[in-house]
C-alpha positions as CSV (number, residue, x, y, z in Angstrom):
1,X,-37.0,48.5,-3.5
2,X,-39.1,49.4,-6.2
3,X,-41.6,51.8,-3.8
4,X,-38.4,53.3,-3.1
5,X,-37.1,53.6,-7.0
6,X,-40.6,55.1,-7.5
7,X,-40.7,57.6,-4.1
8,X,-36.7,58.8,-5.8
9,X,-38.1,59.3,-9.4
10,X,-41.2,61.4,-8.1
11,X,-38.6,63.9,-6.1
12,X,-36.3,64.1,-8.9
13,X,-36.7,67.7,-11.1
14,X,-37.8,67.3,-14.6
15,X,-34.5,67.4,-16.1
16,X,-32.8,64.5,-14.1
17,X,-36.3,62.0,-14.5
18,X,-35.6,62.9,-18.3
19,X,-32.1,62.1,-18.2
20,X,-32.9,59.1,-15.8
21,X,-35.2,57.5,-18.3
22,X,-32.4,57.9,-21.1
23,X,-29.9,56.6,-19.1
24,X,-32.5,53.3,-19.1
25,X,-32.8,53.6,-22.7
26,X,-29.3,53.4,-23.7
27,X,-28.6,50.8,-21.1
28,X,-31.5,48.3,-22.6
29,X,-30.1,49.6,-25.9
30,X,-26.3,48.4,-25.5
31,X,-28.3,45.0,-24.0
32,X,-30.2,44.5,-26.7
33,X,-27.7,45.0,-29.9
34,X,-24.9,43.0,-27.7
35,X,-27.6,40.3,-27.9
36,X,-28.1,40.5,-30.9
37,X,-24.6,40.6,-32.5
38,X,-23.8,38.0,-30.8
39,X,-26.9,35.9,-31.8
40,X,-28.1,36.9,-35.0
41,X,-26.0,34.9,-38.0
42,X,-27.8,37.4,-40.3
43,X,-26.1,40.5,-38.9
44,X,-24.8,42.7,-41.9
45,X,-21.6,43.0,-40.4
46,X,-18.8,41.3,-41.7
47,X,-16.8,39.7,-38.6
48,X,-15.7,36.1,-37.6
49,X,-17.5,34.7,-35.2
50,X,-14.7,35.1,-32.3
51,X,-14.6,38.8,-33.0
52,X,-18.5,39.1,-32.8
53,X,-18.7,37.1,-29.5
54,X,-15.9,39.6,-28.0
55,X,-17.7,42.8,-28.8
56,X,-21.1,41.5,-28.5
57,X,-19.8,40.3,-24.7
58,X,-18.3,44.2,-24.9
59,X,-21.2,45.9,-25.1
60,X,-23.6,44.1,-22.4
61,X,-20.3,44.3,-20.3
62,X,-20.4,48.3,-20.8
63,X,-24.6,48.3,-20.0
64,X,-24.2,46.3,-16.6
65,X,-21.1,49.3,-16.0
66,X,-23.8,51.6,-16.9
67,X,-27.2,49.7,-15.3
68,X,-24.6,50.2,-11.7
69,X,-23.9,53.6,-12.2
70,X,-27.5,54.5,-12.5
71,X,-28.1,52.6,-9.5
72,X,-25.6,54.6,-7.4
73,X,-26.7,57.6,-8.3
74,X,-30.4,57.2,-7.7
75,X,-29.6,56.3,-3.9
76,X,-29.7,60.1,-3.1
């Protein structure tokens, strides 16, 4: 899987490996700060704990939406 990830990335122009590697970067992103709002107690944001669980579980909900549409679109 990954020799063929690798094989797709190489035959890719410029601008889509760019984009492509963005795409990753915001997807980790979204990961990572759901994480952490949802774990860090000394988050500067001023929300019950329900309400930072719900958009915490939000935004790693909308990075696995993402993670599949970057999958889908490097099968061609």
């Amino acid at each position: 899987m990954i020799k063929n990830f690798v094989t797709s990335f190489l035959k890719k122009s410029l601008k889509e490996r760019f984009l492509l590697v963005m795409g990753i970067l915001f997807l980790v992103s979204y990961l990572v700060l759901g994480l952490l709002i949802i774990f860090l107690k000394q988050l500067p944001l001023q929300m019950e704990y329900n309400y930072r669980v719900a958009f915490g579980t939000l935004l790693i909900v909308y990075s696995v939406i993402r993670f599949f549409r970057i999958i889908n679109d490097n099968k061609d």
